[in-house]
N, C-alpha and C positions, 0 to 999 in steps of 0.2 A: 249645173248652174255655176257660175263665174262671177267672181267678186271683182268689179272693176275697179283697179285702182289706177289709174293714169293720172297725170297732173293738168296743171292748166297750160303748160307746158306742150302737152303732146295732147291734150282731150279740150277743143276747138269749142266747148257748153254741150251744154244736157240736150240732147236726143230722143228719138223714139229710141234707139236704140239700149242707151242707158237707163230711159224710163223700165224698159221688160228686161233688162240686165239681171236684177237683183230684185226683192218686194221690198227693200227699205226703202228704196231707190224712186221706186212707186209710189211709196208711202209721200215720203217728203218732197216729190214733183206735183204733190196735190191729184195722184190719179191721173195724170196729166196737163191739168188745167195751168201748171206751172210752166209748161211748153207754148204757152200762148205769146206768140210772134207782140200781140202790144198788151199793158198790165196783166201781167201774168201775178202779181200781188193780187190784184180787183179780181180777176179770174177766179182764184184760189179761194179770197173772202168770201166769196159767191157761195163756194162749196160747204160754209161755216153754215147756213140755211138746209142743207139735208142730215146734215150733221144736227144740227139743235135738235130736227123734227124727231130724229132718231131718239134721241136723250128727253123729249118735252114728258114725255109723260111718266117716269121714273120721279120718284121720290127725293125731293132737293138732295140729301145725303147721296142718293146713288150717281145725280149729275154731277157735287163737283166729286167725286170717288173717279167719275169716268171722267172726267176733264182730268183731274191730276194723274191720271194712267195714262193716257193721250197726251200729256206735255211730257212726260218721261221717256213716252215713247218717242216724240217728237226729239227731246233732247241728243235719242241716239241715233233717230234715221237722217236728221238734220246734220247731224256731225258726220255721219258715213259719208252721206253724198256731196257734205262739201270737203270731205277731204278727197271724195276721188274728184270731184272738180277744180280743186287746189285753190279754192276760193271759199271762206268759212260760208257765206252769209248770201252766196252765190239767189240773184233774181226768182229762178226758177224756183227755189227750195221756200215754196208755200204751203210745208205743212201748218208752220207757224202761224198764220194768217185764219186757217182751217179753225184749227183749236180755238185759240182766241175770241173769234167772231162766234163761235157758238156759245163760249161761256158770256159772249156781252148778251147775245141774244134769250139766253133764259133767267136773264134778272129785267124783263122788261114784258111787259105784255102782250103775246101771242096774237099782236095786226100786223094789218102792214103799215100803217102807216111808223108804228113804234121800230118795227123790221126797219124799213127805211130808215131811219133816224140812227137807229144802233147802227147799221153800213156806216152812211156816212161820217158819223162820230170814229169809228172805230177805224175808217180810212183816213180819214184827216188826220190824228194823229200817230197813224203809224207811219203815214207821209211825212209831215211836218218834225214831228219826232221831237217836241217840249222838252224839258229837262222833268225827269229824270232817265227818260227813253234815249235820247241822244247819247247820253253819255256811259247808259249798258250797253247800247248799240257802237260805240268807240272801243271801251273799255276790256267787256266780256266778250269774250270768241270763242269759237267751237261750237256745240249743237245745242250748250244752255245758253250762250249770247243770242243764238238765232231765235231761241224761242222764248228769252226773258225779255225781250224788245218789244215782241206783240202782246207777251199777257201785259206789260204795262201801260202798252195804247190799249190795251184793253178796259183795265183797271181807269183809266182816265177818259174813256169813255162811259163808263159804268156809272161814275161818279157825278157826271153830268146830266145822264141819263135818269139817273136815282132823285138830284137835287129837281128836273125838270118834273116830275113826277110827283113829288110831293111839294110842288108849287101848283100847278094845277088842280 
């Protein structure tokens, strides 16, 4: 197996071919859903839904234990492939989104319609990008910038979600 390192320079975006290059590679393509020709962010939060189900019935302590494993890991597959992309923060690289979207989804309750509301919350502000998400998203680069942008659209969906929830 071959560790691709090419630049943005000579490596034209992420591929089928660099997705099966490497498993980090894999990892932080979102399994591939990061290869989706349009929202390949939306593609990837999608994948934060198999992801929860996997974690839902684990003892609060052992989801965030595996969410904070999963951001670390994200931190280095995310930084791998965007430096062989030669781009930090590179489209495709939706492990970011993955993580995120599962820790918003296990502080809310197991519908869909709550499901639905966590997405949408947690895509609007990873689009939109508020302050203080914009300005991790300028500031921090490499594979913690990539992944401390969504736990913060995260966090800032969580926070809406939580005050919605004990308003009702």
């Amino acid at each position: 197996m071959t560790i691709l390192t090419n630049t943005r320079a000579s490596y034209p975006g992420p591929d089928a071919a660099l997705l099966v290059s490497h498993p980090l590679h894999f990892l932080s393509l979102g399994l591939g859903s990061g290869l989706s020709p349009k929202a390949p962010g939306t593609a990837g939060t999608l994948l934060g839904f198999p992801l929860f189900w996997m974690l839902m019935d684990l003892p609060p302590w052992q989801q965030g234990l595996s969410l904070l494993l999963l951001f670390m890991l994200g931190v280095w597959c995310c930084g791998f492939t965007g430096r062989a992309l030669g781009v930090s923060d590179h489209g495709a690289i939706v492990w970011d989104e993955i993580v995120a979207m599962a820790g918003v989804l296990i502080t809310v309750p197991s519908t869909w319609g709550w499901g639905v509301a966590a997405f949408a919350l947690f895509r609007l502000f990873d689009i939109w990008k508020p302050f203080p998400i914009r300005w991790a998203d300028r500031h921090i680069k490499g594979g913690l910038g990539v992944m401390l942008d969504d736990v913060l659209a995260a966090i800032m969906a969580i926070v809406v979600l939580q005050l919605f929830q004990w308003w009702i």
